[in-house]
C-alpha positions in Angstrom: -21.5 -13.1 21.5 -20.2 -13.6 24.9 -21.0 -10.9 27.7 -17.5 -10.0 28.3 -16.6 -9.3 24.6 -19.6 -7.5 24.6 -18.2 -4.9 27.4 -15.0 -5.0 25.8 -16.1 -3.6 22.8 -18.2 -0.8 25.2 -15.4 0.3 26.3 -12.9 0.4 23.4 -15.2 1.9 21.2 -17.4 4.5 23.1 -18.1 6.2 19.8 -19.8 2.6 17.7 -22.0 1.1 20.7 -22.4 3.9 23.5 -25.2 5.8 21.2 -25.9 3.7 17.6 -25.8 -0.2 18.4 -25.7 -2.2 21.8 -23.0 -4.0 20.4 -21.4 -6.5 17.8 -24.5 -8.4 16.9 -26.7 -5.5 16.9 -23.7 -3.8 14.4 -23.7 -7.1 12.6 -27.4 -7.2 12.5 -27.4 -3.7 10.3 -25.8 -5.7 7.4 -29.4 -6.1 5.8 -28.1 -5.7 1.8 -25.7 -8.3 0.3 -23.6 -6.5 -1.7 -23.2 -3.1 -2.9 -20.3 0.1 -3.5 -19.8 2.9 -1.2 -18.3 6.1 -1.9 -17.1 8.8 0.7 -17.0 12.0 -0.3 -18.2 15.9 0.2 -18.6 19.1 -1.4 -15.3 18.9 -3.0 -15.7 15.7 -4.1 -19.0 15.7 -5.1 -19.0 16.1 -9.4 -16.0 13.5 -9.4 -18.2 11.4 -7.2 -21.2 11.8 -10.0 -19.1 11.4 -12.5 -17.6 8.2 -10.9 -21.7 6.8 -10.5 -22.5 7.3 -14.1 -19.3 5.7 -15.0 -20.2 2.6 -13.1 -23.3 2.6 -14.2 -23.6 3.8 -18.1 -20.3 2.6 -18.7 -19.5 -0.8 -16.5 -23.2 -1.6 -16.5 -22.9 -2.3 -12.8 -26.2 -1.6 -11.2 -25.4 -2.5 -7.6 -27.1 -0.2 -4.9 -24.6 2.4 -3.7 -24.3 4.2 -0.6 -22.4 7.6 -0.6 -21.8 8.6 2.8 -20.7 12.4 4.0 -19.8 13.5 7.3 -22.6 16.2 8.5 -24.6 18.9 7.1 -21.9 20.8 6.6 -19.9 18.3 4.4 -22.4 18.3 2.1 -25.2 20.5 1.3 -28.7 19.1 1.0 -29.4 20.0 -2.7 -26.4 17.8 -3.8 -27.9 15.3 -1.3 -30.9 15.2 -2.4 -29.4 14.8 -6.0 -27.9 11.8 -5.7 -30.8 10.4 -3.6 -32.9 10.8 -6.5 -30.5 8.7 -8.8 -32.1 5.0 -9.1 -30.2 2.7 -6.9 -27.8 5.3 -4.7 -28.2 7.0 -1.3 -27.0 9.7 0.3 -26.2 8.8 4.1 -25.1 11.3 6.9 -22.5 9.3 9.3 -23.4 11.3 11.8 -27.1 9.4 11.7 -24.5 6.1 12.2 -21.9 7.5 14.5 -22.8 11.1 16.2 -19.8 12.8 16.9 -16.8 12.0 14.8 -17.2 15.4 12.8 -14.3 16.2 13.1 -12.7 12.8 11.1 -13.4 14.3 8.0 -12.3 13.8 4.2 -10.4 10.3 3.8 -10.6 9.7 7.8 -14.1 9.1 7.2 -13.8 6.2 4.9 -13.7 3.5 7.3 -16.4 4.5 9.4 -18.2 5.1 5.9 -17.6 1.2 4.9 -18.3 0.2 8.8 -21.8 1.7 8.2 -22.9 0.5 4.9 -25.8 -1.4 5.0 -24.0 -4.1 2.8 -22.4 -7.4 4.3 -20.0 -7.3 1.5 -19.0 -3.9 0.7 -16.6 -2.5 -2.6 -15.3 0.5 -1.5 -14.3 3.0 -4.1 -12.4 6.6 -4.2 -14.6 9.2 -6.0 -11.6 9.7 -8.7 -10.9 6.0 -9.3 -11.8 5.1 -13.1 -12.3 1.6 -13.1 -11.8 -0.9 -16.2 -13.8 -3.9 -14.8 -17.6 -3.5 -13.3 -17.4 -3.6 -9.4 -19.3 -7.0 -9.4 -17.4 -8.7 -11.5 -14.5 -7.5 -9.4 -15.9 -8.8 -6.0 -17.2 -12.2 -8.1 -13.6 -13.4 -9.3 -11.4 -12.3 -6.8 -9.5 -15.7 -4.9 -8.2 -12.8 -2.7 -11.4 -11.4 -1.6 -12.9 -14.9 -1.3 -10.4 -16.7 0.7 -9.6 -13.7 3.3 -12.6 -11.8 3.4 -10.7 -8.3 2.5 -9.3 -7.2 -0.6 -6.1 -5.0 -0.7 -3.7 -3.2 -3.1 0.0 -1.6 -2.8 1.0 1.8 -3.2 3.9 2.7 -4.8 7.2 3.2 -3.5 9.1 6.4 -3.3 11.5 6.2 -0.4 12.9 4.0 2.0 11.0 3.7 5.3 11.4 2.9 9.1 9.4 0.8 10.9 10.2 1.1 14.5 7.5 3.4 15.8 5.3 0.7 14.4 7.0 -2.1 16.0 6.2 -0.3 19.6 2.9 -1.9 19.3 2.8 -4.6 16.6 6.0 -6.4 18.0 5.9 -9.5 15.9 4.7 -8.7 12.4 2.8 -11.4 10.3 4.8 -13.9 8.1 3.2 -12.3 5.2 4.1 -8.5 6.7 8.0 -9.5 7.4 8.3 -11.1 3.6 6.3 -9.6 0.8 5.6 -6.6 2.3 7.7 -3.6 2.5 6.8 -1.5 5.2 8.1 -4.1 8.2 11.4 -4.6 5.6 11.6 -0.5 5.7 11.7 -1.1 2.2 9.1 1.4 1.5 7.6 3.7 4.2 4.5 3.5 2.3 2.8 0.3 1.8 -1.3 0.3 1.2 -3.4 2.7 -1.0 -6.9 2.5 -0.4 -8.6 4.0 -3.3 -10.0 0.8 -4.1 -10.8 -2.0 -1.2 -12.6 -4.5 -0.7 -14.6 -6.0 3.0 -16.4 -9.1 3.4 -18.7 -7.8 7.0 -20.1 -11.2 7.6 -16.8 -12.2 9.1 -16.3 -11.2 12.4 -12.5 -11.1 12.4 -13.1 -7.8 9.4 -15.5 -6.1 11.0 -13.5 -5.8 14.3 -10.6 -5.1 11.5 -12.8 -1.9 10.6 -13.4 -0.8 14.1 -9.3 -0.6 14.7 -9.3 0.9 11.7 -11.9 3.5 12.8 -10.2 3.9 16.0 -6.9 4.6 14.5 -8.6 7.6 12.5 -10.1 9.3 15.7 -8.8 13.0 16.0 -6.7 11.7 19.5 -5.0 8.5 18.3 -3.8 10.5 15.1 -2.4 13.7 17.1 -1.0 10.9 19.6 1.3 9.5 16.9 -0.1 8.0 13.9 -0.4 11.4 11.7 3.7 11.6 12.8 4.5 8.3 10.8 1.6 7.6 8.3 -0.5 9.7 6.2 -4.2 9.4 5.9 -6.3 6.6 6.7 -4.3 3.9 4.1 -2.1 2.0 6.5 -4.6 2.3 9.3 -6.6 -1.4 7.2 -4.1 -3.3 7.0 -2.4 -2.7 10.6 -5.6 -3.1 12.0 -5.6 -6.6 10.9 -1.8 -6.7 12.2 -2.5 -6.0 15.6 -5.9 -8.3 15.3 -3.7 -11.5 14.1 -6.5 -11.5 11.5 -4.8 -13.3 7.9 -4.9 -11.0 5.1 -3.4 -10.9 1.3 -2.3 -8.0 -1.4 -3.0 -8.2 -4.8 0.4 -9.1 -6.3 2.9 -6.2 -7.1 2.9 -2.4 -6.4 0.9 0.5 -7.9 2.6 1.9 -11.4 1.6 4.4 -14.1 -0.9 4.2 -16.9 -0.6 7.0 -19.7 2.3 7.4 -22.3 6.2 6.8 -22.6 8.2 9.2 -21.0 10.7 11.7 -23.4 14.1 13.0 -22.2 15.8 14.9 -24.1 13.9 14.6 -27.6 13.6 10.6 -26.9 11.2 8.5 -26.1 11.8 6.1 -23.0 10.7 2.6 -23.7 10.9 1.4 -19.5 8.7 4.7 -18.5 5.5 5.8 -18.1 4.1 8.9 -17.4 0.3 9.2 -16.0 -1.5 8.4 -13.4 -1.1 6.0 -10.6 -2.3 2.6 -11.7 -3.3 -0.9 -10.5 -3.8 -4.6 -11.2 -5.9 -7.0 -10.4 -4.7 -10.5 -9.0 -4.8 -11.7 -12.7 -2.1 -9.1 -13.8 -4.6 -7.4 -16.1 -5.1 -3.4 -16.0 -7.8 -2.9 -13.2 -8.4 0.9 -12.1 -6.4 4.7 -12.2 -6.5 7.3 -10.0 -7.8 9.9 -12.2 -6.8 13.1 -10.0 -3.3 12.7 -10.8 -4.1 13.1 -14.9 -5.9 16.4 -13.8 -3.1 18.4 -12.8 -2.5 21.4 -14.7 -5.6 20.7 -16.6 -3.6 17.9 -18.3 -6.8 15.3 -18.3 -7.2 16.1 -22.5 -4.1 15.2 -23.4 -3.8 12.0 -21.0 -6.9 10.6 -22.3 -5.8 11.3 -26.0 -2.0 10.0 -25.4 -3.1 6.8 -23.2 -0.9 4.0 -24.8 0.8 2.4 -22.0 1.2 0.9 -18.4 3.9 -0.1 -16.1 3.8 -2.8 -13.4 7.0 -2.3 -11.4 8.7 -6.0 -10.9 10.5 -4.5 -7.8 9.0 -2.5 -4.6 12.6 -1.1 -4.6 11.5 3.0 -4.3 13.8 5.6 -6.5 11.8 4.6 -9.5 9.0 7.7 -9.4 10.3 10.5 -11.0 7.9 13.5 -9.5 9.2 16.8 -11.2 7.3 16.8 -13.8 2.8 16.2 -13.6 1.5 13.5 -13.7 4.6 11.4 -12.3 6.7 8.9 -14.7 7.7 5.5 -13.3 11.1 3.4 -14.7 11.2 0.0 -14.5 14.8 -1.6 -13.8 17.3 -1.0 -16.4 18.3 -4.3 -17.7 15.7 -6.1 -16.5 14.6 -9.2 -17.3 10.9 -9.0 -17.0 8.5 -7.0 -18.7 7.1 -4.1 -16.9 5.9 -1.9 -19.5 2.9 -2.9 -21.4 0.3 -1.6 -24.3 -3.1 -0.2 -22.9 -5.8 -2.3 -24.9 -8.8 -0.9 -27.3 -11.7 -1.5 -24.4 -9.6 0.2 -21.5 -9.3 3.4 -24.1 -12.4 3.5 -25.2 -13.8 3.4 -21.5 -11.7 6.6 -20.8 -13.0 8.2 -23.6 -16.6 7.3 -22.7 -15.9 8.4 -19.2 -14.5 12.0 -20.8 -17.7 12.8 -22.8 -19.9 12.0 -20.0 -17.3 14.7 -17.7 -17.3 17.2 -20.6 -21.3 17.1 -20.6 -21.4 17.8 -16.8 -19.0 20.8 -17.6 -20.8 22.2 -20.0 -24.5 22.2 -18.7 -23.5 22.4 -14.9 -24.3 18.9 -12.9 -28.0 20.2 -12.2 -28.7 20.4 -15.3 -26.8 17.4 -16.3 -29.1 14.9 -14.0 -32.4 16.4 -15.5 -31.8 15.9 -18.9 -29.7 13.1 -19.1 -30.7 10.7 -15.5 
């Protein structure tokens, strides 16, 4: 590492190597585990984040270590702590042991500083209220994405048209890749990433400088300077960071859709839409993870589960397809179209929800406490 990118990185990033690390190598150097999962998450999204551990591991039989990472004592209260310290293979980590003073970056702003201090050199970084369908290993193992480019990203959906030109103030000649298959730079979609589920390969040096931009695009300051104005949250903050880097990167194929049952209007049942959740594929077009918050509204998470039949993978990023009066949201595909969007969920992917819903209903009734001693 050469003495003048050492300074460099002093200087841009006060908050990773003026107290923690002396620089890049010695950030580099903290990589001690190979592989394993981190999850972000506080008090409010601490059962969710249990729930999402026993999942992976009862239900996925995944058993890679896990690092859960909260942001100060006060995100996250040492009992529930302690709790998941005491679960075989998982620790609790306080960033502000990694990074003293970002308090303030709380809830999903804490995510990339959370992956940035993960004692793994390859880390699969996961939402607490992502259900997955496929173990995170296997994920990591078979992606050609995550292989050739080091990162792993998926597309949100698309609800409105966008415009780019704040961005273009400082990224003024987009990748190839940004200006043809993505949306945002077309102001196709003003929404382009979602970051429930990603993916980071920290032996490279081109992704770990990737997560500082990230990190520095979530301080308090650059986000009340102009970012919180145009995006929302910490989703487009990976991606761009890799923009402004010149660093290659890849999306998996296609934008988020829906996974739950056909939509009715009117007494009939719509064969081109599904209402449920927001839902992804992997790079092989087969059903990879849902956002389960979006089946809980309204307490609806019963009748999801029970009425889970289908998914739709939109053939176009063209937005005007999410229909979002009614919980969860129902996504058309094009009327007329020639390729098939809408699809039947199979037996395994069903019977993993259901799995997933008698280990939740377990927690509910016997309180999480109790949960861990009788059944961890």
């Amino acid at each position: 590492m050469t003495t003048k990118l050492k300074t460099l990185t002093r200087v841009v990033y006060p908050w990773a190597f003026t107290n923690s690390f002396t620089g890049l190598t010695d950030l580099m150097g903290s990589f001690k585990q190979p592989k394993g999962i981190v999850l972000s998450f506080g008090e409010n999204g601490f059962e969710r984040g249990l729930l999402a551990i026993q999942h992976i591991r009862k239900n996925l039989n995944c058993h890679l270590p896990i690092e859960v990472f909260y942001n100060g004592i006060q995100d996250l209260d040492a009992a529930k702590s302690q709790a998941l310290n005491n679960l075989k293979g998982v620790s609790a980590r306080n960033l502000q042991d990694v990074f003293p003073g970002i308090a303030e970056d709380r809830n999903y702003h804490s995510k990339p500083y959370a992956v940035l201090a993960a004692s793994f050199k390859h880390v699969i970084y996961l939402d607490d209220d992502v259900i997955l369908f496929k173990s995170p290993e296997e994920i990591a193992t078979a992606s050609n994405i995550f292989r050739d480019y080091g990162t792993l990203f998926f597309k949100g959906r698309s609800f409105e048209f966008g415009n780019s030109r704040w961005t273009r103030w400082f990224i003024k000649s987009p990748s190839v890749a940004a200006n043809t298959t993505g949306r945002y730079f077309t102001n196709l979609s003003k929404d382009e990433m979602d970051a429930s589920l990603m993916l980071f390969d920290k032996t490279r040096l081109k992704v770990v400088l990737g997560l500082l931009t990230s990190c520095h695009l979530n301080l308090r300051e650059v986000r009340e300077g102009g970012i919180n104005t145009f995006h929302v949250g910490d989703k487009e903050t990976y991606w761009l960071s890799l923009e402004l880097l010149r660093v290659p990167y890849k999306f998996v194929p296609g934008i988020a859709g829906a996974a739950g049952c056909l939509q009715e209007k009117d007494g009939k049942v719509q064969p081109n839409s599904v209402c449920g959740p927001q839902s992804h594929l992997d790079e092989f077009g087969e059903l990879l993870h849902v956002n389960s918050r979006s089946a809980r509204f309204n307490n609806e998470l019963d009748k999801w589960e029970k009425t889970l039949s289908h998914y739709i993978a939109p053939a176009s990023g063209d937005p005007g397809r999410v229909d979002s009066t009614v919980q969860p949201w129902c996504i058309s595909g094009q009327p007329g179209g020639s390729v098939t969007e809408v699809f039947s969920v199979g037996k395994r992917e069903k019977d993993l929800v259901l799995k997933l819903r008698e280990v939740e209903m377990e927690m509910q009734h016997e309180t999480w406490m109790h949960f861990l001693q009788e059944h961890v």
